[in-house]
C-alpha positions in Angstrom: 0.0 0.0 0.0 1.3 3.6 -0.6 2.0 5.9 1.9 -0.2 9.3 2.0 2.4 12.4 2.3 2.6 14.1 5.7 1.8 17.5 4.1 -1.2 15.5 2.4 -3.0 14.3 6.2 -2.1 17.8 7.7 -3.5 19.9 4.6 -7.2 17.4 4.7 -7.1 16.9 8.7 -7.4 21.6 8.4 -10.2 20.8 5.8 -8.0 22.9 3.2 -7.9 23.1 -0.4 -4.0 23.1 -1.8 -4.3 26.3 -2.8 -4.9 27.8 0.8 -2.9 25.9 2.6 -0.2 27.1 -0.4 -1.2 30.3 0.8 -1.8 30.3 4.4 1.5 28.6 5.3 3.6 30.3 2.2 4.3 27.0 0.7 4.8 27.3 -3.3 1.7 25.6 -4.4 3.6 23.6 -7.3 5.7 22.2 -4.1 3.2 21.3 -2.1 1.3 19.7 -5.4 4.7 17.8 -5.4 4.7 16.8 -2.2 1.6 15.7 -2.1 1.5 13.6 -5.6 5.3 11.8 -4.7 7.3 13.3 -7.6 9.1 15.1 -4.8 9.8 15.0 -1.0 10.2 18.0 1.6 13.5 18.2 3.2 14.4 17.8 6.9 13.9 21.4 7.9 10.7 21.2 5.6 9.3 18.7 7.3 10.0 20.1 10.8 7.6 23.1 9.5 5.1 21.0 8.9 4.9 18.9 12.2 5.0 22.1 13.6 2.0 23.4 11.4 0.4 20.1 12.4 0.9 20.7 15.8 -0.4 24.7 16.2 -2.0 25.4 13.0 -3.2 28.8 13.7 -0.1 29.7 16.0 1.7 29.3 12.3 -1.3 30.9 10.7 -1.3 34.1 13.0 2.7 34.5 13.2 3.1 34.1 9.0 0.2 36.0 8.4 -0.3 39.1 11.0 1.1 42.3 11.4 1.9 44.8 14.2 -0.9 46.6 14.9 -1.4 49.9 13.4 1.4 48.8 10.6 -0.7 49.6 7.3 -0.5 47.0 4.8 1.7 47.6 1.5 1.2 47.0 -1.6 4.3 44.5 -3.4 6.8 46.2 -5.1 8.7 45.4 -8.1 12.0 46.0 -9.3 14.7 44.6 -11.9 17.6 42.0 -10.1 20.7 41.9 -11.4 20.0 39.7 -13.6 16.9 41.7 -15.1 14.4 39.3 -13.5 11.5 40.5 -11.8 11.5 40.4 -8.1 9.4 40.8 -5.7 10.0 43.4 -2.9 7.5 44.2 0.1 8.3 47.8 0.9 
């Protein structure tokens, strides 16, 4: 029998759709897809995120996703890298 991927059982055990837990935990959504299909498996560190996601779901939720109080949201910047790739720059 296979084996369901860990990020798999935490993502359905939240009642989550990939692309929110993608978003909610800043996981790449192709990665977690990934993950989650067996073409790819997340490293040690990786996996250490998502026991502790497991663990304290909206702990994770509310320190990735809040900010200080007062602290106005900004709208994403964009500038050219060095090597005339877009990036992404929160300002």
């Amino acid at each position: 029998m296979k084996r369901t991927p860990q990020a798999k059982i935490i993502r359905r055990a939240l009642a989550l759709i990939q692309e929110e837990f993608a978003a909610r935990y800043h996981i790449p959504l192709g990665t977690l897809r990934d993950w989650e299909q067996g073409r790819a498996e997340p490293d040690q560190p990786t996996q250490a995120y998502l026991k502790v996601i497991a663990r304290a779901p909206e702990r994770v939720d509310r320190l990735l996703n809040s900010r200080p109080h007062g602290v106005p949201r900004t709208r994403p910047r964009f500038f050219l890298g060095s090597v005339g790739a877009r990036v992404r720059q929160d300002l």
